[in-house]
Backbone as a chain_set.jsonl record, in Angstrom:
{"seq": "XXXXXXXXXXXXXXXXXXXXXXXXXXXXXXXXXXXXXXXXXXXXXXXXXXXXXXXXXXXXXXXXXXXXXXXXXXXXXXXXXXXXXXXXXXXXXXXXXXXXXXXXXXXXXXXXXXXXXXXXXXXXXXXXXXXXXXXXXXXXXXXXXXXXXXXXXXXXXXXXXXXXXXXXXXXXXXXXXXXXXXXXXXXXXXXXXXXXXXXXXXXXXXXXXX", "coords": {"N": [[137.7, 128.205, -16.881], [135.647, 130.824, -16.044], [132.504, 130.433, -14.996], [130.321, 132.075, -16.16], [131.506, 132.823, -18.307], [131.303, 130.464, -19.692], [128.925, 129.504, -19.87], [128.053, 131.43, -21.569], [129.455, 131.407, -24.099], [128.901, 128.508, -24.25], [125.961, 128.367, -24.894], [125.98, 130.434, -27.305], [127.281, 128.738, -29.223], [125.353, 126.802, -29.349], [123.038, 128.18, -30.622], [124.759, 129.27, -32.719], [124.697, 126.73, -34.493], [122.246, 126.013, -34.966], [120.716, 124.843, -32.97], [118.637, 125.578, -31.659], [114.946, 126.169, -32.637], [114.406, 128.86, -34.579], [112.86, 131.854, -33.531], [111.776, 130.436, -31.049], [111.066, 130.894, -27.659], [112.709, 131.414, -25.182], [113.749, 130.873, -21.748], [114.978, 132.033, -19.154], [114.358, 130.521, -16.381], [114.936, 127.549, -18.054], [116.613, 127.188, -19.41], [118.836, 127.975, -17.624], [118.709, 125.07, -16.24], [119.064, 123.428, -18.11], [121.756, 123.734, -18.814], [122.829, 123.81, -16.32], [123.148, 125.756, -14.726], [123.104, 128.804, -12.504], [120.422, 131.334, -12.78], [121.666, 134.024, -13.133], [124.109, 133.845, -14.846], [122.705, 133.027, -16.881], [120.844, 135.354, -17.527], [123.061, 137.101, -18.136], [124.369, 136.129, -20.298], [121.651, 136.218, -22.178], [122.105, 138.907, -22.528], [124.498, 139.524, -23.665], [124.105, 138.041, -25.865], [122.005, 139.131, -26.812], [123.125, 141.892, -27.58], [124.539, 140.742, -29.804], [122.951, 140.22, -31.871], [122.109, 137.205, -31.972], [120.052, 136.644, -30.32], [117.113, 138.292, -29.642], [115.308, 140.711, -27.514], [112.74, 139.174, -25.563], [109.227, 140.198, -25.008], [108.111, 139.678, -22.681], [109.625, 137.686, -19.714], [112.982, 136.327, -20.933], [114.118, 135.963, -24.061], [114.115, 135.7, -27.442], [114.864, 133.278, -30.091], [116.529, 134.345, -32.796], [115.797, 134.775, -36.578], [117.562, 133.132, -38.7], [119.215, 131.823, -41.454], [120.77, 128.923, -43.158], [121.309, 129.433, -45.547], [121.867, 132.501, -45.181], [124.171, 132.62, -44.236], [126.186, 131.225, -46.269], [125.425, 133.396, -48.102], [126.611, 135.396, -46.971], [129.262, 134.98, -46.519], [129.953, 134.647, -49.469], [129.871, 136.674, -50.239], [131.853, 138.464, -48.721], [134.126, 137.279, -49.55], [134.293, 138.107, -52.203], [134.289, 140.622, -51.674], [136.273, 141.16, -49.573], [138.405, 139.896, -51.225], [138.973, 141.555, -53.365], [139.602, 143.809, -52.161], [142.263, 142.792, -50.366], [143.487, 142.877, -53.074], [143.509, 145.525, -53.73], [145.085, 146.767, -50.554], [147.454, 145.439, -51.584], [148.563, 147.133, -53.18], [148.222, 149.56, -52.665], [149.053, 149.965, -49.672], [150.717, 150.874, -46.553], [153.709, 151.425, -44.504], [153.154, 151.045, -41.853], [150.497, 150.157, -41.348], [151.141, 148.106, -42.716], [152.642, 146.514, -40.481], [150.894, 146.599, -38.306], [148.449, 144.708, -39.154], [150.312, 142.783, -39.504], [151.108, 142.499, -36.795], [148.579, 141.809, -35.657], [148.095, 139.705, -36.246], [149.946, 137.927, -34.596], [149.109, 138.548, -32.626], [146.662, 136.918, -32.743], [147.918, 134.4, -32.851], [149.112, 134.052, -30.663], [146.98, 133.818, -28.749], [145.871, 131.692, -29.642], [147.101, 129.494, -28.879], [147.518, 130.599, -25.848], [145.835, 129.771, -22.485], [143.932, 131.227, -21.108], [140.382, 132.031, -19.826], [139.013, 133.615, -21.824], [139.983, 133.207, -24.011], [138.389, 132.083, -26.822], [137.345, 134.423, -27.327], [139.506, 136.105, -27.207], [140.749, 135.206, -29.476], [138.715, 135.467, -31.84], [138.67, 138.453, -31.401], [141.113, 139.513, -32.655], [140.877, 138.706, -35.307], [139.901, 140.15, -36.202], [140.699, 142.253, -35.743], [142.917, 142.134, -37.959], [141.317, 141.378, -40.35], [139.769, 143.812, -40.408], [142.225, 145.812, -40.529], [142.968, 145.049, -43.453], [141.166, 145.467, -44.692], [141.195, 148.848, -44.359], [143.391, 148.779, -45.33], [142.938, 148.995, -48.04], [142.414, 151.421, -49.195], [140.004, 152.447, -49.817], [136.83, 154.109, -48.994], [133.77, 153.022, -49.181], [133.999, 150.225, -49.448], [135.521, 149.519, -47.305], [133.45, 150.144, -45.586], [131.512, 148.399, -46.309], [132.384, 146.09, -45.802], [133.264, 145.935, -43.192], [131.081, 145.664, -42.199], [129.556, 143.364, -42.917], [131.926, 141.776, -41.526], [131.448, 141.902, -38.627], [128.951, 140.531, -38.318], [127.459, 138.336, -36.8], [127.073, 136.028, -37.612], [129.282, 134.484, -39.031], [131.204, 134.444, -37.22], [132.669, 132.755, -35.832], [134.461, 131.014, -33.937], [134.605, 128.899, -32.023], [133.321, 126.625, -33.247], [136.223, 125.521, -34.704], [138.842, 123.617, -34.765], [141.993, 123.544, -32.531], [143.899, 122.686, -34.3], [142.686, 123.899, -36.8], [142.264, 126.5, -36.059], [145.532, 127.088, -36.491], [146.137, 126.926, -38.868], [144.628, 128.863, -39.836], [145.895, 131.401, -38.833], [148.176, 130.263, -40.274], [147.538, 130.683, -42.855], [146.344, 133.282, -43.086], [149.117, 134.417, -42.872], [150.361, 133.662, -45.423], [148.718, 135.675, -46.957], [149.761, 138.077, -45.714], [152.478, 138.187, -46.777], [151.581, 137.918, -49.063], [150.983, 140.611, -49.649], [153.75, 142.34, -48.789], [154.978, 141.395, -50.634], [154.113, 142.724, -52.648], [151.801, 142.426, -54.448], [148.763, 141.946, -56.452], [147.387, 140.03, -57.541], [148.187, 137.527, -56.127], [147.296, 138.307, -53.549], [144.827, 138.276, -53.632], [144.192, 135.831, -54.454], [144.985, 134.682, -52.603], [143.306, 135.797, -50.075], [140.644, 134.563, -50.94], [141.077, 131.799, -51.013], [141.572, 131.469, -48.156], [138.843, 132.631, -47.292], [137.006, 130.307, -48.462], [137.949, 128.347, -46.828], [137.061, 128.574, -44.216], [134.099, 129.314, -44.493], [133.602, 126.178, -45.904], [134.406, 125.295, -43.496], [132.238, 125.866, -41.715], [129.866, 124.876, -42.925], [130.629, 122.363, -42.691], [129.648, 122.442, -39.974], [127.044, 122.429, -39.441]], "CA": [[136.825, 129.211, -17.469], [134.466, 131.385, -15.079], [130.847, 130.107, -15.604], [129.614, 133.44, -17.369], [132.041, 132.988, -20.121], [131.093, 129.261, -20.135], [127.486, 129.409, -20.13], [127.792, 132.32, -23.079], [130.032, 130.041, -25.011], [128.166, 127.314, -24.598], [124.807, 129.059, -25.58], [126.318, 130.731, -28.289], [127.474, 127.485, -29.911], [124.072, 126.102, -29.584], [122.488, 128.939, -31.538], [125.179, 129.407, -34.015], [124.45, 125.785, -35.141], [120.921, 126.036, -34.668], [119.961, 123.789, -31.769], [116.998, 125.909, -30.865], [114.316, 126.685, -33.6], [114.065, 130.428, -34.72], [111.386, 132.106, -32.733], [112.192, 130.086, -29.91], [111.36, 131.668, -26.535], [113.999, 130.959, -24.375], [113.412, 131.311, -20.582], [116.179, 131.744, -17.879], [115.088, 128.839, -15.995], [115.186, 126.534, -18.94], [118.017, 127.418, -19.97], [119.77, 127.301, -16.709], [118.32, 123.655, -15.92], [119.808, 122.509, -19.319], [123.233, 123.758, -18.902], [123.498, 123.182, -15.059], [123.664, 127.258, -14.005], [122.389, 129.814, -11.722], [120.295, 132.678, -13.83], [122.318, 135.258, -13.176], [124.894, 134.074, -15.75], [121.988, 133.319, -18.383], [121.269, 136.718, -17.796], [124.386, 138.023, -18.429], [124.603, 135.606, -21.68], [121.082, 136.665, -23.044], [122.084, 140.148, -22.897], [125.796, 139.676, -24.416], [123.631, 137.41, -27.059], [120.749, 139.95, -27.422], [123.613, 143.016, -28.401], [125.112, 140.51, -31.607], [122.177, 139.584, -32.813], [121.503, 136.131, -31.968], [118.806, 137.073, -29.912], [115.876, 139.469, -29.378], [114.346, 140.895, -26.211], [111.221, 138.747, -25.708], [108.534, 141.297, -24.363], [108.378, 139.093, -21.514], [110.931, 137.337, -19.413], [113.794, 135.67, -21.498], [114.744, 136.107, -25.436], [113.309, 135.099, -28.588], [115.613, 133.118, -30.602], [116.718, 134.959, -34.057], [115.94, 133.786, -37.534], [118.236, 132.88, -39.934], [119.219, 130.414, -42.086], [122.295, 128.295, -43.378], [121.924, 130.089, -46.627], [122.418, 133.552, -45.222], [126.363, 132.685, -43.591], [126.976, 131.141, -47.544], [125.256, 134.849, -48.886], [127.412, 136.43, -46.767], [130.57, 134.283, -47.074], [130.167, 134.711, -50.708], [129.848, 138.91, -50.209], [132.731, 138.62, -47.813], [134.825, 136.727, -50.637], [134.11, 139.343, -53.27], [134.644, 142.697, -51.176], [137.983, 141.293, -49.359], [139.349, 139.723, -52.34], [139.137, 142.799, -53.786], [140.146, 144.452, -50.783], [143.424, 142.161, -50.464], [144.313, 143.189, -53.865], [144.276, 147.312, -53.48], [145.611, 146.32, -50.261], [148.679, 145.002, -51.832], [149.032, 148.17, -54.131], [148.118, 150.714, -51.786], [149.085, 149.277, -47.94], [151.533, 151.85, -45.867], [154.24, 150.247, -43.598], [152.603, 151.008, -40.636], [149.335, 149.468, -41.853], [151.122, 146.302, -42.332], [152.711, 146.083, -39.237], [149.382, 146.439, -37.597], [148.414, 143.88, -39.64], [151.424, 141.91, -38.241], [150.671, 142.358, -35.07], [147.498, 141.215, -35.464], [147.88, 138.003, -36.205], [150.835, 137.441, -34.055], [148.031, 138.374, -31.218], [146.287, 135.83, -32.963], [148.952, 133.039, -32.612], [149.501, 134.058, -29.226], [145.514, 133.726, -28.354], [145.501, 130.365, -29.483], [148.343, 128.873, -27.415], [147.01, 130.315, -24.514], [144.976, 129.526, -21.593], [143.094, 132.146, -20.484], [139.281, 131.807, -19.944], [138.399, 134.351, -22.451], [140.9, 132.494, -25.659], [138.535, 131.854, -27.903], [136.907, 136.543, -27.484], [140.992, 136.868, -27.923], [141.433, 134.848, -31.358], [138.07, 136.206, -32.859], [139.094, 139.602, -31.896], [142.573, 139.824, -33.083], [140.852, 138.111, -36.554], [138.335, 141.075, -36.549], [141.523, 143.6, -36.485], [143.685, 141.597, -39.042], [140.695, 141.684, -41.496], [139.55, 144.954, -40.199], [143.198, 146.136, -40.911], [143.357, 145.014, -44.521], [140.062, 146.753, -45.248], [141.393, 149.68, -44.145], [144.748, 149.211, -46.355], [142.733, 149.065, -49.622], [142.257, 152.873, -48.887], [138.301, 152.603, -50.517], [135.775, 153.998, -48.083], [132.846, 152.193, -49.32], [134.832, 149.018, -49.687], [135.904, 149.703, -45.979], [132.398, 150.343, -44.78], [130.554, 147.592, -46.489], [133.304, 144.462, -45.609], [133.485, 145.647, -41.777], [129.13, 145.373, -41.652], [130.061, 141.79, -43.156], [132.995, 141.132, -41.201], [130.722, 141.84, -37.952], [127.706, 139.845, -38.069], [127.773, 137.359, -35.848], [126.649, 134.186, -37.809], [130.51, 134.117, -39.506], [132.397, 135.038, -36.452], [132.449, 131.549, -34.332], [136.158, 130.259, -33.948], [134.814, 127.858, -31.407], [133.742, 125.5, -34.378], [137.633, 125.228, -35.162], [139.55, 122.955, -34.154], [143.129, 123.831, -32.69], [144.321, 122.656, -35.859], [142.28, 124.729, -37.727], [142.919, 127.738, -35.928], [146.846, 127.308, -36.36], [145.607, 126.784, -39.992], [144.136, 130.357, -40.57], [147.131, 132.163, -38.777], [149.092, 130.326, -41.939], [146.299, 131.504, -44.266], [146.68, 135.104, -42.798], [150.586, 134.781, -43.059], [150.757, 133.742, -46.425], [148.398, 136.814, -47.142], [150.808, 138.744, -45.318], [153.796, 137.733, -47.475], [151.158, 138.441, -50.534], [150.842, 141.962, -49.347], [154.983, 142.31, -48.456], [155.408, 141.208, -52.715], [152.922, 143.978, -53.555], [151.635, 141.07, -55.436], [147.815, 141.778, -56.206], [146.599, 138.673, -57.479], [148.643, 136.305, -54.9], [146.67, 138.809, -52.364], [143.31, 138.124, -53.877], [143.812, 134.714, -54.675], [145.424, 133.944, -50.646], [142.117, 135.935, -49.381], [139.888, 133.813, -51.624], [141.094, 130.837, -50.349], [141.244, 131.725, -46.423], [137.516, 133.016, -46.883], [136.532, 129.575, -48.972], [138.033, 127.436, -46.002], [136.11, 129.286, -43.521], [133.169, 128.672, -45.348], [133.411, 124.731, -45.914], [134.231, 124.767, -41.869], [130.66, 126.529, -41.423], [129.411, 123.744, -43.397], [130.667, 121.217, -41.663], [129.188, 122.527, -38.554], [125.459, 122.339, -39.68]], "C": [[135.718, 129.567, -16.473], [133.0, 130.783, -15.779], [129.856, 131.145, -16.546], [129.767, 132.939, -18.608], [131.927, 131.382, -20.635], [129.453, 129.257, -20.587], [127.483, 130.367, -21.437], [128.126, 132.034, -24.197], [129.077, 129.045, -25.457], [126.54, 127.673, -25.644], [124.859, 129.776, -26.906], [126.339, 129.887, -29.45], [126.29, 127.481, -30.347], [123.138, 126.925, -30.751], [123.068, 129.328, -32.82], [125.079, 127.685, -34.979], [123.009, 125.082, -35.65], [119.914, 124.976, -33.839], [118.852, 124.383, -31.188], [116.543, 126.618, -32.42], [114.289, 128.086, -33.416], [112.907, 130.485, -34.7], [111.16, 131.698, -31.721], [111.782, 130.865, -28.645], [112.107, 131.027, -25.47], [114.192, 131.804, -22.859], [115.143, 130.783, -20.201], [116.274, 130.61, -17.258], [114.825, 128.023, -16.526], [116.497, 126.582, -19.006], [119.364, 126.939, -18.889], [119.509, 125.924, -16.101], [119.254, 123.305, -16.75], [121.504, 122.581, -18.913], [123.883, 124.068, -17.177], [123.699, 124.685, -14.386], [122.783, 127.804, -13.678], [121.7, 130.554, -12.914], [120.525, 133.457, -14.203], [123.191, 135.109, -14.338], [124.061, 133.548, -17.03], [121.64, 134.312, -18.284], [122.097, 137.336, -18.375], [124.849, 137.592, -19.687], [123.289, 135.984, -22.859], [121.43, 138.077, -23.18], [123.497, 140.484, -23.752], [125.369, 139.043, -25.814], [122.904, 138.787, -27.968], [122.007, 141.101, -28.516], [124.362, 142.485, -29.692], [124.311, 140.332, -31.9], [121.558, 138.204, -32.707], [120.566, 136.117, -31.41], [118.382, 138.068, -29.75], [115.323, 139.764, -28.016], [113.097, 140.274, -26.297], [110.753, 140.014, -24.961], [108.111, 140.87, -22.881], [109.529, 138.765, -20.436], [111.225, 136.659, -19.937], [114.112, 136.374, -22.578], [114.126, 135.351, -26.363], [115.132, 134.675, -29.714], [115.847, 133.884, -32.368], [116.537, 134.442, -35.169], [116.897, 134.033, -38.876], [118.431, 131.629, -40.376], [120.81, 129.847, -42.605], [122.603, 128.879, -44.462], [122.297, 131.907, -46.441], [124.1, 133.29, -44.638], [126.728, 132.052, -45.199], [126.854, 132.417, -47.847], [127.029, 135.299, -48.599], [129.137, 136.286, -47.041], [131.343, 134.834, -48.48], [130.69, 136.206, -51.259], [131.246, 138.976, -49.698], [134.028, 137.931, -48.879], [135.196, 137.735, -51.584], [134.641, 140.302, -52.975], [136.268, 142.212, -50.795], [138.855, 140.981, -50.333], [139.908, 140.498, -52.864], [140.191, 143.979, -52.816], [141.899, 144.475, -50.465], [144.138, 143.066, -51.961], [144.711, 144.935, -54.15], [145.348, 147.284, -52.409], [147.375, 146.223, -50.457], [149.484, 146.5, -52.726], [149.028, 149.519, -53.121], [148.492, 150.772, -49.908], [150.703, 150.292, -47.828], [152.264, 150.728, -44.988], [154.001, 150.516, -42.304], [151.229, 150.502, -40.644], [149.611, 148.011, -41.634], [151.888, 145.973, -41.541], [151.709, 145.96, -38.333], [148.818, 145.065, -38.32], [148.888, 142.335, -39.152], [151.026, 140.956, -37.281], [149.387, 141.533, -34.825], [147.137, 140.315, -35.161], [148.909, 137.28, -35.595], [149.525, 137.278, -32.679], [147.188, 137.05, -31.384], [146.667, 134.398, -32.741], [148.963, 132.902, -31.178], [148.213, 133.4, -28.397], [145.483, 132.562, -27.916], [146.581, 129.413, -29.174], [148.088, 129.226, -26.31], [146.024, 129.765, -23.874], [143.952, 129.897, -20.851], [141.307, 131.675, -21.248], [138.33, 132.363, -21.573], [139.223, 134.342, -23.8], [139.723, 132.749, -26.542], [137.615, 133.647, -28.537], [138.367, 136.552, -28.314], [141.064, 136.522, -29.442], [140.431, 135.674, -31.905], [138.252, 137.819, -32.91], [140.416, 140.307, -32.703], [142.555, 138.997, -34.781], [140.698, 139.496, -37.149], [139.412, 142.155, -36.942], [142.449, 142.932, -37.709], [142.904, 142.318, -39.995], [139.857, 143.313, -41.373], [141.04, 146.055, -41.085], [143.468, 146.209, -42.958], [142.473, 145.698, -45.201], [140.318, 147.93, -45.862], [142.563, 150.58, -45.093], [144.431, 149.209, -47.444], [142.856, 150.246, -49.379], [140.524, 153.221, -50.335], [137.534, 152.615, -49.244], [134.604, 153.313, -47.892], [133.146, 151.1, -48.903], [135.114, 148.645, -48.282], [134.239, 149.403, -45.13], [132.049, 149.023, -45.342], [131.325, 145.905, -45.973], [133.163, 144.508, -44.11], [131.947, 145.39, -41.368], [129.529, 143.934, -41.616], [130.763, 140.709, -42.115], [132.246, 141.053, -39.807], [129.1, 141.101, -37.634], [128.082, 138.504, -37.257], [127.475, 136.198, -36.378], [128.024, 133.815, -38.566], [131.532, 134.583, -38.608], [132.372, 133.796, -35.336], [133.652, 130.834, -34.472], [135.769, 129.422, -32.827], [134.699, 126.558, -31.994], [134.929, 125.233, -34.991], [137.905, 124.101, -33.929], [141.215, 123.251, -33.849], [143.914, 123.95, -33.791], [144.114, 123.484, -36.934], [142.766, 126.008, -37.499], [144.279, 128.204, -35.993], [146.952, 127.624, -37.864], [145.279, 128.43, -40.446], [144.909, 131.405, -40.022], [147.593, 131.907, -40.205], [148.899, 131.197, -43.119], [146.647, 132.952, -44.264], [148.473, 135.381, -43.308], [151.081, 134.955, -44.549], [149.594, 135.595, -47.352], [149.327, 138.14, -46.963], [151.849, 138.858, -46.255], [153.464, 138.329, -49.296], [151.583, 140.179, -50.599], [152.606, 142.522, -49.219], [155.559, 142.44, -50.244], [154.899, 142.35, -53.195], [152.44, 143.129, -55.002], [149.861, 141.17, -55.699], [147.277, 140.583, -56.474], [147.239, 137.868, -56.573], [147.547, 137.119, -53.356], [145.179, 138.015, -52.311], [142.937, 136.61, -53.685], [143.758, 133.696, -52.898], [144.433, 134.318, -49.676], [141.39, 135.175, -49.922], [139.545, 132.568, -50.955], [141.136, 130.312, -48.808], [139.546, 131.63, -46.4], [136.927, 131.646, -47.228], [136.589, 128.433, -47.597], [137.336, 127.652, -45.015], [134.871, 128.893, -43.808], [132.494, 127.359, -45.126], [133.342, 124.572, -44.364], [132.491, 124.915, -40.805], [129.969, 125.292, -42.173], [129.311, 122.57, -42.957], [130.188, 120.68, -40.695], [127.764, 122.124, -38.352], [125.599, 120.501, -40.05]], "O": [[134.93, 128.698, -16.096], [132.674, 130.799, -16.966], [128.957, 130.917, -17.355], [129.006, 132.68, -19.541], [132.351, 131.036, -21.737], [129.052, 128.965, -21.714], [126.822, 129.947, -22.387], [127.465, 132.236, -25.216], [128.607, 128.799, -26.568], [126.235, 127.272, -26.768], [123.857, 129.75, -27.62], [125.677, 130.094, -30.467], [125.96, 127.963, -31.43], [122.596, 126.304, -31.667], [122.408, 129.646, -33.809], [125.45, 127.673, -36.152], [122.753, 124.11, -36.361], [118.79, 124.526, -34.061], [118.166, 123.827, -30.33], [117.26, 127.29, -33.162], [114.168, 128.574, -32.292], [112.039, 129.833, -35.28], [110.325, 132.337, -31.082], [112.488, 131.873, -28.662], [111.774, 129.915, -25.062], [114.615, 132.954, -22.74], [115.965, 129.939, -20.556], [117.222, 129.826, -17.209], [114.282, 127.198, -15.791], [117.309, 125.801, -18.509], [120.306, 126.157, -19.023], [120.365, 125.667, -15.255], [120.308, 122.863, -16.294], [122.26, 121.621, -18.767], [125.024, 124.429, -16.886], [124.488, 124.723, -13.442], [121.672, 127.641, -14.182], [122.254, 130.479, -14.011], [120.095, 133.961, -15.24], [123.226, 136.118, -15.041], [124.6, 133.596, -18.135], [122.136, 134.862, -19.267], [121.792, 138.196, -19.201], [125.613, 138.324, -20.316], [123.533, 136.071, -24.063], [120.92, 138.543, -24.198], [123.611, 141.521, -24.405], [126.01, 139.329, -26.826], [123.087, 139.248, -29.094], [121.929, 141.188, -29.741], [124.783, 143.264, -30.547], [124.634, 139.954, -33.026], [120.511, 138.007, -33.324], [119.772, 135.381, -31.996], [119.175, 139.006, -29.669], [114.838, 138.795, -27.431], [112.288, 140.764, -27.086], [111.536, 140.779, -24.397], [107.813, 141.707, -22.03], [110.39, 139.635, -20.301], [110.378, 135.774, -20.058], [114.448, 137.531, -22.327], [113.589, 134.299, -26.018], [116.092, 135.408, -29.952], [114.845, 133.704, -33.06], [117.097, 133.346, -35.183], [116.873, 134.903, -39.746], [117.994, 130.582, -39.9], [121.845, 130.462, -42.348], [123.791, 129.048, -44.736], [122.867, 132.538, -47.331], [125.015, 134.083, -44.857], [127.844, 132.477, -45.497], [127.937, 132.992, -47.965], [128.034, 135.452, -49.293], [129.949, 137.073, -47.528], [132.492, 135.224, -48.692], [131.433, 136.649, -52.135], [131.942, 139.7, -50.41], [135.087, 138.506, -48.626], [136.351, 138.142, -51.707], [135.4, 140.936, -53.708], [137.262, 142.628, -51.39], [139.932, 141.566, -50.449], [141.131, 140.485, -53.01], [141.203, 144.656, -53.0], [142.638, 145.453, -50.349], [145.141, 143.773, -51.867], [145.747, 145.437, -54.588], [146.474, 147.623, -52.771], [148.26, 146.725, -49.764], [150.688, 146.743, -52.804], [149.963, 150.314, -53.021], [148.103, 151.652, -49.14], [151.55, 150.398, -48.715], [151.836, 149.601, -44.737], [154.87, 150.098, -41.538], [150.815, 150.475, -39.485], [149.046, 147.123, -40.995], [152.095, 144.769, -41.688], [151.795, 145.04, -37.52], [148.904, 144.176, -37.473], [148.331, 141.327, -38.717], [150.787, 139.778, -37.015], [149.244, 140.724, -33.909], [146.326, 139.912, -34.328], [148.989, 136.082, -35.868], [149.18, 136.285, -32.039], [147.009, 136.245, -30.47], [145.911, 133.455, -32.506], [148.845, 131.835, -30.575], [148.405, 132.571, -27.508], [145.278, 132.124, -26.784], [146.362, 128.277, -29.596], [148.311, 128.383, -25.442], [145.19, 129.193, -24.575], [143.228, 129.209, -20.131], [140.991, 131.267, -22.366], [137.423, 131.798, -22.183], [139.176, 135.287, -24.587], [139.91, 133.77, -27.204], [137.366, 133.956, -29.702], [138.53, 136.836, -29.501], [141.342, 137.281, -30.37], [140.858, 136.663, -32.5], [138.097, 138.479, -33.938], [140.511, 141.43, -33.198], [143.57, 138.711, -35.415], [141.167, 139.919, -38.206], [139.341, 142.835, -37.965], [142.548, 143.791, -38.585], [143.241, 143.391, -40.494], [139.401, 143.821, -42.397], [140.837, 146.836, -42.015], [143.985, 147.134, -43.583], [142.758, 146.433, -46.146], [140.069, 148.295, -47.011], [142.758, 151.747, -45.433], [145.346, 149.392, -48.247], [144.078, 150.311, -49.241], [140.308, 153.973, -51.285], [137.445, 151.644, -48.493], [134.253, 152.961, -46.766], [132.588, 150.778, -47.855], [134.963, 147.458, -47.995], [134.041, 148.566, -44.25], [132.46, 148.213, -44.511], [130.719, 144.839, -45.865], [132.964, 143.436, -43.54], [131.675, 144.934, -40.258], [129.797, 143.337, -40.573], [130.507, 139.531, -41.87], [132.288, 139.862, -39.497], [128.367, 141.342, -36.674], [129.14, 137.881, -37.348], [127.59, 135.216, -35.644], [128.009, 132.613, -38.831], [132.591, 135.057, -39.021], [132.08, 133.962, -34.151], [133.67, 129.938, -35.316], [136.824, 128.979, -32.373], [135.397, 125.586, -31.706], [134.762, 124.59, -36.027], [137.451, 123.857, -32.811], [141.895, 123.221, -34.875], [144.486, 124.958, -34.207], [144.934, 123.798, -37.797], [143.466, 126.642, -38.289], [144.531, 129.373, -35.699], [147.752, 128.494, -38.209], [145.806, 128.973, -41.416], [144.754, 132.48, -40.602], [147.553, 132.725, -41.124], [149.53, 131.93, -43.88], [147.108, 133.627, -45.184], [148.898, 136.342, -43.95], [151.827, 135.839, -44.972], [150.065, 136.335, -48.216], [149.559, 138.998, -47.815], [152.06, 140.043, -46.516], [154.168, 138.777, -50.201], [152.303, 140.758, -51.413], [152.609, 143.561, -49.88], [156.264, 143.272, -50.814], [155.352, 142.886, -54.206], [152.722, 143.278, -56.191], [149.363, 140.277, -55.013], [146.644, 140.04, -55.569], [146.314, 137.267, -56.026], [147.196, 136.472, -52.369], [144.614, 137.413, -51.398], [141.957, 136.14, -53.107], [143.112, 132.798, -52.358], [144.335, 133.683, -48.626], [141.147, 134.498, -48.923], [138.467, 132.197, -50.492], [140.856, 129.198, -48.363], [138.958, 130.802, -45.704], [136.114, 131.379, -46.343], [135.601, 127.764, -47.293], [136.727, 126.617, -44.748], [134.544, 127.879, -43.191], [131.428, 127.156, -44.545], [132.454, 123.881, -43.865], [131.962, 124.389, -39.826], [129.327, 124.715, -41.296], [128.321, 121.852, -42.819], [130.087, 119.51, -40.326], [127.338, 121.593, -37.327], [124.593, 119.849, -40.328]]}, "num_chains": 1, "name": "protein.A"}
């Protein structure tokens, strides 16, 4: 793994578990002392941080750490439960077969991600989650419903597949598949109930992490 995408990783982690207090100012060369790197690639990690959200432009030099809390990733969990569940089950009634081959695909990219080797595995799995559940959004055919799950589905304090464990991540392909298979039945409650329980495990793993 190139040192960029290690140091942004690594820093990432640290803040999605909350190893630095919110409000934090967070200098370059702290930062690169701690984790052994030049500044240039904490540079290049506060500014890939600053555009999700985990951090703020200090008005100085560095970043101000972001505040949140352990009960906004349950809120949102809980929001994110509700809308896709829902979601899953139009979804299943309303989904085109070119929808759910995209779909598919998605999570085959997904499988593929996490068997490989490449530096930039664990960008590939969370992006190829982001179109899965992006995808099924899309197949309820509700614009609201669409708009308000992909704000959700984008925040960065429920998007960290490095707290998985291989295991896990082979784990939420399944989860996705048997969703898949819901959606294939035109089965709405097996949809709702197989998103329910993907989003719940997710969840407890965020739990774990704190």
């Amino acid at each position: 793994m190139k040192i960029g995408e290690r140091v942004y990783q690594t820093l990432r982690r640290q803040l999605m578990v909350n190893h630095y207090e919110p409000g934090t100012h967070l200098r370059e060369e702290t930062v690169a002392a701690e984790l052994g790197a030049s500044r240039t690639p904490i540079r290049g990690a506060f500014q890939r941080l600053i555009a999700e959200g985990l951090l703020t432009q200090a008005e100085t030099r560095g970043a101000i750490v972001t505040g949140w809390r352990k009960s906004d990733t349950e809120d949102i969990f809980r929001l994110r439960i509700l809308l896709e569940g829902e979601a899953a089950a139009m979804a299943a009634r309303n989904i085109t077969a070119q929808q759910l081959d995209e779909i598919i695909v998605a999570n085959e990219a997904m499988r593929e991600a996490i068997a490989g080797k490449k530096s930039d595995r664990i960008e590939r799995i969370s992006q190829a989650n982001k179109l899965f559940h992006e995808g099924l959004l899309d197949a309820a055919g509700q614009s609201y419903l669409r708009m308000f799950g992909r704000t959700l589905l984008h925040l960065p304090m429920v998007s960290g597949f490095f707290i998985y464990t291989p295991e896990e991540m082979e784990e939420s392909v399944h989860q996705h598949q048997e969703i898949i298979e819901a959606l294939q039945a035109r089965n709405e409650d097996w949809a709702k109930s197989a998103m329910g329980v993907h989003l719940n495990r997710a969840l407890e793993r965020f739990r774990r992490s704190r």
